[in-house]
C-alpha positions in Angstrom: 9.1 -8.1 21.2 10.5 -4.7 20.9 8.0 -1.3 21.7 6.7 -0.2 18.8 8.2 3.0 17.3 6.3 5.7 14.9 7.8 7.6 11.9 5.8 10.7 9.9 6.4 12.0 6.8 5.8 14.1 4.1 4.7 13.1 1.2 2.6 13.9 -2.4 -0.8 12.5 -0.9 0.0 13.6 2.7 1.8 12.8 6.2 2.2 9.0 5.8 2.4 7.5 9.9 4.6 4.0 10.2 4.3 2.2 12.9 6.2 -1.3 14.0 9.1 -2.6 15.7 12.7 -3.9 15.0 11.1 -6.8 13.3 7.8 -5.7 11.6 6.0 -2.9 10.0 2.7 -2.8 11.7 0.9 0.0 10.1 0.8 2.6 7.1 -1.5 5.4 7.6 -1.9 8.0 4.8 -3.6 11.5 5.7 -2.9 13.9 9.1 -1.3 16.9 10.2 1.4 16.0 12.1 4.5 16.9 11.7 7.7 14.7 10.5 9.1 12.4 13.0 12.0 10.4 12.7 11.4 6.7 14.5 14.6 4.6 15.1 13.0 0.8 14.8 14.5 -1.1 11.8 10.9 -1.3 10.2 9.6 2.0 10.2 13.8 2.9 8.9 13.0 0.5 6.0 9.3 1.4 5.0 10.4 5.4 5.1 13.5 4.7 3.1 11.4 2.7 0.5 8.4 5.0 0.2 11.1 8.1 -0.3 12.3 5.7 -3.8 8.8 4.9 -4.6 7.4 8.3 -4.5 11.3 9.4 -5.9 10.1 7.1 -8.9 13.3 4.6 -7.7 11.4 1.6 -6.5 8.8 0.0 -8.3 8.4 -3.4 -5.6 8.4 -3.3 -1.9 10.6 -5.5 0.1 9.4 -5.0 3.7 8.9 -7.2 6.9 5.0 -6.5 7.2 3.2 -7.8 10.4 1.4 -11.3 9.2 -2.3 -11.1 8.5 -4.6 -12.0 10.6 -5.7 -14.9 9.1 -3.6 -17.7 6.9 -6.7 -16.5 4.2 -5.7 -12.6 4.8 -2.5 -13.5 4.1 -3.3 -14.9 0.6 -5.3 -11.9 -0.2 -2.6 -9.7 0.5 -0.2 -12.0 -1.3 -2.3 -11.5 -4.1 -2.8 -7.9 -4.5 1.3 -7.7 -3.6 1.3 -9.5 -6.8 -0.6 -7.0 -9.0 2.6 -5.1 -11.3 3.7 -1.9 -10.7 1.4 0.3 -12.9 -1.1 -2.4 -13.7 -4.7 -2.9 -12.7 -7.4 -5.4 -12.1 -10.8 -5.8 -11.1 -11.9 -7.2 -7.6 -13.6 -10.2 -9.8 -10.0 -10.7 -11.6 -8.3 -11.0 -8.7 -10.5 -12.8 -6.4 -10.6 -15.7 -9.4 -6.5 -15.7 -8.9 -6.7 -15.7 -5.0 -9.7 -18.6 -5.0 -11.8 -16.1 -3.7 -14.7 -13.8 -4.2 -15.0 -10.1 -5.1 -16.4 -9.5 -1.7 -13.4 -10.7 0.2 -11.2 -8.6 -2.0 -13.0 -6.0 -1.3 -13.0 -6.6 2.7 -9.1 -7.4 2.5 -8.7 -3.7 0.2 -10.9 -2.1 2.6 -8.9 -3.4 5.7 -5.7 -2.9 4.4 -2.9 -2.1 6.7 -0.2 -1.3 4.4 -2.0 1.4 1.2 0.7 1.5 -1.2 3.4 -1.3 0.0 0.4 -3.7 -0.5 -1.4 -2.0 -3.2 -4.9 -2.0 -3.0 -5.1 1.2 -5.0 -4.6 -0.8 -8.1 -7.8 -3.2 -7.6 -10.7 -1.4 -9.9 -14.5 -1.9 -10.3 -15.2 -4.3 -13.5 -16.2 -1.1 -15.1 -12.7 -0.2 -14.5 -13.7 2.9 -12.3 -12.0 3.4 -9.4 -14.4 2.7 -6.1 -13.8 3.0 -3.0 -10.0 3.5 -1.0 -9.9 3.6 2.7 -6.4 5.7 2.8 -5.5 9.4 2.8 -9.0 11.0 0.8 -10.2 7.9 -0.6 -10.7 8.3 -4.1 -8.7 11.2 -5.0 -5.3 9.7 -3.5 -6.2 6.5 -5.0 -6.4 8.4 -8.5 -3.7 10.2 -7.6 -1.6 7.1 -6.9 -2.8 5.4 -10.0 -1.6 8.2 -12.2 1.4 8.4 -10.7 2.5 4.9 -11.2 1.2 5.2 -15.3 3.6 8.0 -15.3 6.6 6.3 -13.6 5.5 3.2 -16.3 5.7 5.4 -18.9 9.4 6.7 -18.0 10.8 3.3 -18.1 9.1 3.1 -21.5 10.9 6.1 -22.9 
């Protein structure tokens, strides 16, 4: 096990923090003041390289070594909203029926999230289709703000 190491940048919705090791990411934290750091682990190399596309409108899917849930069940959660396409949305009732689960555990697993964006729980809506809650950066806001970004980015490759 390698010390974890911490990398800080800038970003459209604010100072994103990653945190891991050589062989995982451990944690994605959107919102703070600090100022950029450069880490040196492998992971936190990876995840800043691959948020730079993403937000560059580059990447559209993640490929990241993420620190395993805690639980064989969290993991299928997070599978499942790692599944939801670039640009697309669904309701926590939508999803839970194609993770075996409930609403309520979706929205446990959203509100726990470790990794906002690279496991995007920003695309998992009320049934209304309004937003709701989002535990990252300024809740709400960044999660519209991440929403309409990706439409954008799907409209793009549309053009």
């Amino acid at each position: 096990m390698y010390a974890r190491d911490t990398t800080r940048i800038a970003t459209p919705v604010g100072v994103i923090t990653l945190t891991g090791d050589d062989d995982a990411l451990y944690s994605i934290t959107i919102g703070g003041q600090d100022d950029a750091l450069a880490g040196h682990a492998r992971s936190v190399r990876a995840a800043e390289e691959q948020l730079r596309a993403w937000f560059a409108g580059t990447l559209k899917t993640f490929d990241l070594p993420l620190s395993p849930a805690v639980s064989e069940r969290g993991q299928v959660l997070r599978d499942a909203m790692i599944a939801i396409p670039y640009a697309e949305t669904l309701s926590y009732g939508a999803l839970a029926k194609r993770a075996g689960s409930s609403a309520r555990a979706i929205g446990q697993a959203c509100a726990r999230n470790p990794f906002p964006i690279v496991v995007p729980c920003h695309r998992v809506l009320n049934a209304s289709g309004s937003l709701g809650a989002y535990s990252a950066g300024d809740g709400p806001v960044t999660k519209d703000w991440l929403l309409a970004f990706e439409r954008r980015g799907r409209r793009d490759l549309l053009l």
